[in-house]
C-alpha positions in Angstrom: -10.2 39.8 20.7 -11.1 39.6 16.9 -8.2 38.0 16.3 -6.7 41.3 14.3 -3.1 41.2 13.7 -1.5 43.8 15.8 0.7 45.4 12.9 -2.6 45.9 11.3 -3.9 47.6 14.0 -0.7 49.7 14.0 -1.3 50.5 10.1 -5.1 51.4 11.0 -3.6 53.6 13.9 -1.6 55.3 11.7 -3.8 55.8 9.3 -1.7 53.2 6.8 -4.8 50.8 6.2 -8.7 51.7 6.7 -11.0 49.5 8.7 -12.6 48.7 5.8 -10.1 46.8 4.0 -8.5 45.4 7.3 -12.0 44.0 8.2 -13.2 42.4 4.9 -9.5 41.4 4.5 -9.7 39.8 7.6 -13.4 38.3 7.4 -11.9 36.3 4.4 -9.4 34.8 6.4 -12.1 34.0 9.4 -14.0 32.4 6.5 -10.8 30.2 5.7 -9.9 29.1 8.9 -13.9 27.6 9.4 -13.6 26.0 6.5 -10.5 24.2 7.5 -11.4 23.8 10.9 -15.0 22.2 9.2 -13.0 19.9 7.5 -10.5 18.7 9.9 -13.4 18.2 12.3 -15.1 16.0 9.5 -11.8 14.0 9.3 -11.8 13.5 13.0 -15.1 11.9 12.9 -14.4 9.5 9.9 -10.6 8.2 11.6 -12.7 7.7 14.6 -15.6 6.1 12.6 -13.2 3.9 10.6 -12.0 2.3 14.1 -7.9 2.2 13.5 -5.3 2.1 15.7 -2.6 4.9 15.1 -0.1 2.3 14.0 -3.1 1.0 11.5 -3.6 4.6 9.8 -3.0 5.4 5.9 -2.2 8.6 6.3 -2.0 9.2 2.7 -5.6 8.2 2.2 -6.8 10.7 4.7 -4.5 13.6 3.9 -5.8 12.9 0.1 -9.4 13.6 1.5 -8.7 16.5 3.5 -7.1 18.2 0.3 -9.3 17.0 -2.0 -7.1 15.7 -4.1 -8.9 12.0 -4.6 -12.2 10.9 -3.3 -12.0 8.6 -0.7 -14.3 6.0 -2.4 -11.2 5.9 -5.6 -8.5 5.6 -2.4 -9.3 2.5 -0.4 -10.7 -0.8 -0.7 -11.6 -2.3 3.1 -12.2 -5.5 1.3 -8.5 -6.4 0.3 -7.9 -10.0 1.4 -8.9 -11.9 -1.7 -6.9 -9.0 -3.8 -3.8 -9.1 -1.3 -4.0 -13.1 -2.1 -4.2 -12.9 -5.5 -1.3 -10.3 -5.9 0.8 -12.8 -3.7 0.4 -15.6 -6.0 0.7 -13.2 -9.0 4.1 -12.6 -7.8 4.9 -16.6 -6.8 3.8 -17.5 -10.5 6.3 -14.9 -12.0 9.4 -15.8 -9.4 8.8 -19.4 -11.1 9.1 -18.6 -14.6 11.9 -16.3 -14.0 14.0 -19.5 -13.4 12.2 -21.6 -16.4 13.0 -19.2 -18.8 16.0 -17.5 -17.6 18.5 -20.4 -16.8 16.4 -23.9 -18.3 19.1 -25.9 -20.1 22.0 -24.1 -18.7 24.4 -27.0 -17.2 25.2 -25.3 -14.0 21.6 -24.5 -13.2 20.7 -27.6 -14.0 23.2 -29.3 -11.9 22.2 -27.5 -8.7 19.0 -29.2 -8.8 17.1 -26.7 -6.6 13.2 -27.4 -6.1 11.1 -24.8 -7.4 10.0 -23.7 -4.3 13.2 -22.7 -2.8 14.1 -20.9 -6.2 10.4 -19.4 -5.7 11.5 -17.8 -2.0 14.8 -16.7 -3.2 14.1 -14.6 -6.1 10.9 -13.0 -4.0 12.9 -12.4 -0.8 15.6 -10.6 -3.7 13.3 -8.7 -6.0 10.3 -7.4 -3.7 12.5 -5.2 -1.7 14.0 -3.3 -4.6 10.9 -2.9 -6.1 8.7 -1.8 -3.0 11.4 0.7 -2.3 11.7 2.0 -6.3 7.6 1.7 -7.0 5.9 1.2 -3.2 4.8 -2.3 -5.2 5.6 -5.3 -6.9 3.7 -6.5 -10.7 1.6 -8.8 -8.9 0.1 -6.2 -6.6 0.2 -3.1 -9.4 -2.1 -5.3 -11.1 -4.3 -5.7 -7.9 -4.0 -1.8 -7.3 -2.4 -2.3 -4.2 0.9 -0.3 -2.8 3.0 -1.0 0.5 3.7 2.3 2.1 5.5 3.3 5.5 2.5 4.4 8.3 3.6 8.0 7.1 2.6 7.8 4.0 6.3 7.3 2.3 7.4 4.3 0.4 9.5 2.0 2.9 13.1 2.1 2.5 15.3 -0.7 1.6 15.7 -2.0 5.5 11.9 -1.6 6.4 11.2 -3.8 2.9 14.1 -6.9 3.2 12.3 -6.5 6.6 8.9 -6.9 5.9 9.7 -8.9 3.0 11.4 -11.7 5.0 8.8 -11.6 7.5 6.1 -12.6 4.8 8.7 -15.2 3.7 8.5 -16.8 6.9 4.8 -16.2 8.5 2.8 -15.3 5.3 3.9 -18.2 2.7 5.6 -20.4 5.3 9.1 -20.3 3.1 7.1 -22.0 0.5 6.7 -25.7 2.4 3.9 -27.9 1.3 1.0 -27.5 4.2 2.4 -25.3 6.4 2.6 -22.2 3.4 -1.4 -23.2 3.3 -1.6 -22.9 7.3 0.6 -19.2 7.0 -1.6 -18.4 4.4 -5.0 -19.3 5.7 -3.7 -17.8 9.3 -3.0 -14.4 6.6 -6.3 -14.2 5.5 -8.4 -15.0 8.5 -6.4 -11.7 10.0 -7.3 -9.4 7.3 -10.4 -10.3 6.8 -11.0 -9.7 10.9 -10.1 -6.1 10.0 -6.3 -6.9 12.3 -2.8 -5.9 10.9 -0.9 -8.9 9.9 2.6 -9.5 12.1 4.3 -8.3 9.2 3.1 -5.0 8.4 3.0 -4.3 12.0 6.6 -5.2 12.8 8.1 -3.2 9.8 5.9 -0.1 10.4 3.9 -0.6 6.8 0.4 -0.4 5.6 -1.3 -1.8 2.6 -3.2 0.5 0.4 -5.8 -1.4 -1.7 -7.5 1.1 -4.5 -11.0 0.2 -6.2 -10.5 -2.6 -8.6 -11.0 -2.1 -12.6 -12.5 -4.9 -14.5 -10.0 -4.4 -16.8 -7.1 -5.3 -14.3 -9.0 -8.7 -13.4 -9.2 -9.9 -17.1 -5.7 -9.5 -17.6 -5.1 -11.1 -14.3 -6.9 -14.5 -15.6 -5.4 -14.5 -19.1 -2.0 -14.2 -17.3 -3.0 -16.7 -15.2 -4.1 -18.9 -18.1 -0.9 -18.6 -20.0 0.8 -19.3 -16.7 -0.8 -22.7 -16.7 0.0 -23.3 -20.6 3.5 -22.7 -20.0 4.0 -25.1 -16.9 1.7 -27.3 -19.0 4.0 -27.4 -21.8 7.1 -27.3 -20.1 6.3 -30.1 -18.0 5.4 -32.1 -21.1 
């Protein structure tokens, strides 16, 4: 009824073991197992406080608080639309210099005459799987402090991202078109900031992690942001 092994009680039987160790050794393991149970109960109440769904759940976040290994407050942001936006166009800014710089002046590039915007989607819907399976991120969204991760905590594999990926393509940035990527991404934000899962993250089985900013991340956000506009300024001129 005290929860004693029954080998122990064998040992104690036989006189292998004294009551005295096999009781303080076993107090200490009572001890432990409140302690867990103290903080798994504490965990319980926070997932339930916090609202989400099971399909919703960072389970990396809360497996991080139960072991201690990062406070929660250094784990996740609630307020992540405006950071999720800015990482998105981050990303956009980068797919259109890749182009500029990478292929400008070259006859056959030239010849094909592609608008930006399509040159834009392809080069995102090409690079962001790779790197969200490789890193669990892309540079626009390191620089946010945000990461893309399966619903168990794992990075998504290459399938789950050219899934989610594509999906974004089409209902988050509205493959780029004038007015309707404005309507995807207005319909994007609204959703977020509602505290729902965007179709996107739901359909692929992913969940955003958004850490605590740092100033220093948002400074070098605007100065790339300002040598983004000097560039198209000077190449357009």
């Amino acid at each position: 009824m005290l929860h004693v092994p029954l080998n122990q009680i064998h040992d104690m039987a036989d006189g292998e073991q004294s009551l005295n160790e096999v009781l303080t050794r076993h107090l200490a393991y009572i001890d432990g197992e409140i302690k867990q149970f103290e903080e798994a109960k504490t965990l319980c109440e926070k997932i339930l406080q916090d609202g989400k769904e099971y399909e919703e759940m960072n389970t990396e976040l809360y497996l991080n608080e139960l072991s201690g290994a990062a406070p929660a407050a250094d784990v996740w942001d609630e307020t992540g639309s405006g950071r999720r936006f800015m990482a998105r166009m981050m990303d956009v800014y980068l797919a259109l210099l890749i182009p500029l710089f990478l292929f400008k002046g070259m006859t056959w590039y030239d010849a094909l005459s592609i608008p930006y915007g399509i040159q834009m989607v392809g080069i995102l819907a090409l690079a962001e799987p790779i790197l969200l399976t490789l890193f669990g991120t892309t540079p626009g969204k390191w620089l946010m402090r945000i990461r893309i991760l399966h619903q168990d905590g794992r990075k998504l594999n290459l399938l789950e991202a050219v899934k989610r990926t594509w999906l974004v393509m089409i209902l988050g940035i509205g493959l780029g078109i004038p007015f309707v990527s404005d309507i995807c991404a207005f319909w994007g934000w609204q959703t977020v900031d509602g505290g729902k899962q965007v179709i996107w993250d739901r359909l692929s089985g992913s969940v955003v992690e958004v850490k605590n900013e740092k100033p220093w991340r948002l400074v070098l956000y605007g100065a790339i942001t300002v040598v983004y506009i000097f560039v198209i300024i000077m190449i357009r001129a």
